[in-house]
N, C-alpha and C positions, 0 to 999 in steps of 0.2 A: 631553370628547374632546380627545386632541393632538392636535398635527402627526403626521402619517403620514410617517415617514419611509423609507429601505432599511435592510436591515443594515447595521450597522455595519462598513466596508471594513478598517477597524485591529481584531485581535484584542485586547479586553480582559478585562482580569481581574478578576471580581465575586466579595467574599470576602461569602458567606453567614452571620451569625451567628442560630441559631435552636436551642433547645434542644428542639423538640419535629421528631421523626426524619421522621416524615410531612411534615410542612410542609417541613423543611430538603430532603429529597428532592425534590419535586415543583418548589418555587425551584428546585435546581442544574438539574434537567432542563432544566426553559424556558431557563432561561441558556443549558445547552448548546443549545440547537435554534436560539438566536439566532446561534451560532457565536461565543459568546464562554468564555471558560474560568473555572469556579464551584470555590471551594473553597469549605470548611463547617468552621465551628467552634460546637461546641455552648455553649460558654458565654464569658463576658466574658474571662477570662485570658489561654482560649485565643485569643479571638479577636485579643487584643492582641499575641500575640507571633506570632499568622500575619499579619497587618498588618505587621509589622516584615518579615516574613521573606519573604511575597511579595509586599510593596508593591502592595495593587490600587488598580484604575485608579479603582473605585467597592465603597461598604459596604453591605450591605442588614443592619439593623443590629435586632435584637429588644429592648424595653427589659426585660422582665421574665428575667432570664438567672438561671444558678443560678452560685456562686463571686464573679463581680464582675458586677454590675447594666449594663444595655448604656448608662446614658445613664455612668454612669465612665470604662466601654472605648471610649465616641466621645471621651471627651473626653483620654484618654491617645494615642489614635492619631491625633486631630486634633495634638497636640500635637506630635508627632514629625515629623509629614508631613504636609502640607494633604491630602485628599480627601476629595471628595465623600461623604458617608452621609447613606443612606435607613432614617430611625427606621421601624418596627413597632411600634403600641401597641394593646391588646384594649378602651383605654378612650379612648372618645369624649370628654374631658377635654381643654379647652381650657389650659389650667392645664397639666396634662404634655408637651403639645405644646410648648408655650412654654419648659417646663425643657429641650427634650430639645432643640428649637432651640436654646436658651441653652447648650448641651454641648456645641454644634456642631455639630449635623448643619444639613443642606440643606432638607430636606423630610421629611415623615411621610404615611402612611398606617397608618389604622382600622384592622383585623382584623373581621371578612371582608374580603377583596378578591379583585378578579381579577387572574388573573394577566397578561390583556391591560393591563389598567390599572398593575400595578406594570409589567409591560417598557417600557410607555410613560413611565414616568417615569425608568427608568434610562436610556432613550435620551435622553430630555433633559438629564440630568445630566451624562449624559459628551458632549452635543454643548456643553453648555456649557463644558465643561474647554477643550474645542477652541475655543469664540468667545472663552476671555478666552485667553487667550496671542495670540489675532488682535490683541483688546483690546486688549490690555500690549502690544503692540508696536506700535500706533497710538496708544499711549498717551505712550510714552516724552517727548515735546515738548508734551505738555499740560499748562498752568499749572495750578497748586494751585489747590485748593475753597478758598481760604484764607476764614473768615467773623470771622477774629479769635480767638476760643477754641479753634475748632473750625477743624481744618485739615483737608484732604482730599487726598493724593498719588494721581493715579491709574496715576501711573507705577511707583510701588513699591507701590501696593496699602498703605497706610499711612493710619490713619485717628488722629490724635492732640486731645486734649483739655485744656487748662489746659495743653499742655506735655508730656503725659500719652499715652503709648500705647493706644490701646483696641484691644485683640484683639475683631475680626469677624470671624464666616465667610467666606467665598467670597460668599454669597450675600447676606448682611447687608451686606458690602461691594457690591455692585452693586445692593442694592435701592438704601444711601445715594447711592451716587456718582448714579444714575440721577436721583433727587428732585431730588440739590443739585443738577444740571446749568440744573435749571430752576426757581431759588426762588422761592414764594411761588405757583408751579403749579400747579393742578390735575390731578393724570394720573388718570387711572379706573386702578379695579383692573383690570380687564380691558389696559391697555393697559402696567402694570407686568407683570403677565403673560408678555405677549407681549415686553417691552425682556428682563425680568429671568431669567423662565422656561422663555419660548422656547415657550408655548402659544399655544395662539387661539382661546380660549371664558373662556367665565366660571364654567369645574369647577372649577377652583383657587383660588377666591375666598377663602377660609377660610385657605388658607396664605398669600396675603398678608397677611393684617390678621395671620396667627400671627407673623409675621416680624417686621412692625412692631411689635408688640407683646414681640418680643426686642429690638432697634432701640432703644425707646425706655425699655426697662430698663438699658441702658447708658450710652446716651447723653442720657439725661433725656426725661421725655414730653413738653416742650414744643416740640423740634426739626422731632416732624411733628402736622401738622394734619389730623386728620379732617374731611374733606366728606360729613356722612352721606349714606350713597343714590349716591355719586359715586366718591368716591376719596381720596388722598391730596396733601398739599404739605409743601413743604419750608419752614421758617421759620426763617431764619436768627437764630443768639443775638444777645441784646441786652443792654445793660449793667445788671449787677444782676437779672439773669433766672435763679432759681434758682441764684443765687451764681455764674453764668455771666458774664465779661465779655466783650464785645467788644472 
C-alpha cells in the first residue's frame, strides 16, 4: 500500500505506450478520472517522437512493443529529457527489470496489475519530480560526496567515477546520494522506501534490491553492502578495490 494522497492539484501529462488497444484504453481512462491528461502510443517509435513533441510529465512505458522494443524508447527519451518512466513487463524476471531499470526507467510493475496500484505509483513518481527540485534547491550549498574516486555533486545531480561521468536515473541517483549521506549505515529497505520512494510499507521491497542491483552494475558491486534480512550500506572505495582508488 502507498501514501494516500489527493489529486494531483498541477494538471499532468502521462504519455501511455502500450500496444495492445484494451489495456492502452482502460490506462488513458484512469489517468483521465485522476484529472490528469493521457496520450497513447502504440509502439516504441511512436512513442519516442510523442515524448519529444509533448514532453510528459511522466511515461507508463510497455517493454514488449512492435517497431522499437520500449526498454530502446525509455532509453532514447530519457536521453533527450529527464523523466520519470514506469516499465510494464508480462515476465516476473528479475533479470529484465534490472535491464529496463538499466534503460532508465524509475520503477516497474508485473502484468496483471491493478490499476489502483499503478495510479499509486504514478502519484509517487511525479510527487517526487516535485520533492527533488525542493531537493536541488536545498541542495545548491551542499559539499560533495567526494570519497576519492567516486564523487557525488548533489547540487548538479552529477555522479563521476575515476574522473568519469556515470549517467544515473533520477532515482539511482537518490537511492546513491541517500546511502552516501550515511556511509557504512545500515538503512532498512523499508526506510530507503520511504527517503527515496516516497512509500510506507514494505510493498516495494523488490524494487529496491532491483535498483541496487542497477546501482551496482555501474558502479561496481562493492560500493553497497548487503545486510541480509535488513537492508542496505554504503561502503566507501578503497585503494586498490576493484581497480578503484581512493
Amino acid at each position: 500500500m502507498l501514501k494516500n494522497t489527493n489529486r494531483q492539484s498541477v494538471t499532468a501529462t502521462v504519455l501511455v505506450v502500450e500496444d495492445e488497444p484494451t489495456l492502452a484504453t482502460a490506462i488513458a481512462q484512469r489517468i483521465t478520472a485522476e484529472g490528469w491528461s493521457a496520450r497513447v502510443a502504440s509502439d516504441g517509435a511512436s512513442a519516442v517522437q510523442a515524448a519529444s513533441q509533448f514532453r510528459p510529465d511522466l511515461v507508463i512505458m510497455d517493454i514488449m512493443l512492435p517497431v522499437m522494443d520500449g526498454l530502446e524508447a525509455t532509453k532514447r527519451i530519457v536521453a533527450e529529457r529527464p523523466v520519470p518512466v514506469l516499465i510494464l513487463t508480462a515476465r516476473d524476471d528479475e533479470a529484465d527489470k534490472v535491464t529496463g531499470l538499466g534503460a532508465g526507467a524509475d520503477d516497474y510493475m508485473t502484468k496483471p496489475f491493478s490499476m489502483r496500484e499503478l495510479i499509486a505509483r504514478c502519484k509517487a513518481l511525479l510527487r517526487r519530480v516535485e520533492r527533488a527540485k525542493v531537493i536541488a534547491k536545498n541542495s545548491e550549498n551542499e559539499k560533495l560526496l567526494d570519497f576519492g574516486s567516486l564523487v557525488i555533486d548533489p547540487a548538479q545531480r552529477i555522479v563521476t567515477q575515476k574522473g568519469e561521468q556515470i549517467h544515473l536515473t533520477p532515482t539511482e541517483f537518490d537511492l546513491l546520494a541517500t546511502l552516501a549521506r550515511k556511509p557504512k549505515s545500515v538503512l532498512t529497505r523499508e526506510k530507503l522506501l520511504e527517503e527515496v520512494w516516497d512509500w510506507v510499507d514494505a510493498s516495494g521491497t523488490r524494487t529496491v534490491d532491483s535498483h541496487v542491483k542497477a546501482l551496482r552494475h555501474k558502479l561496481g558491486a562493492h560500493l553497497i553492502r548487503t545486510v541480509h534480512g535488513v537492508g542496505y550500506a554504503f561502503e566507501p572505495p578503497e585503494e586498490g578495490q576493484d581497480g578503484v582508488q581512493a
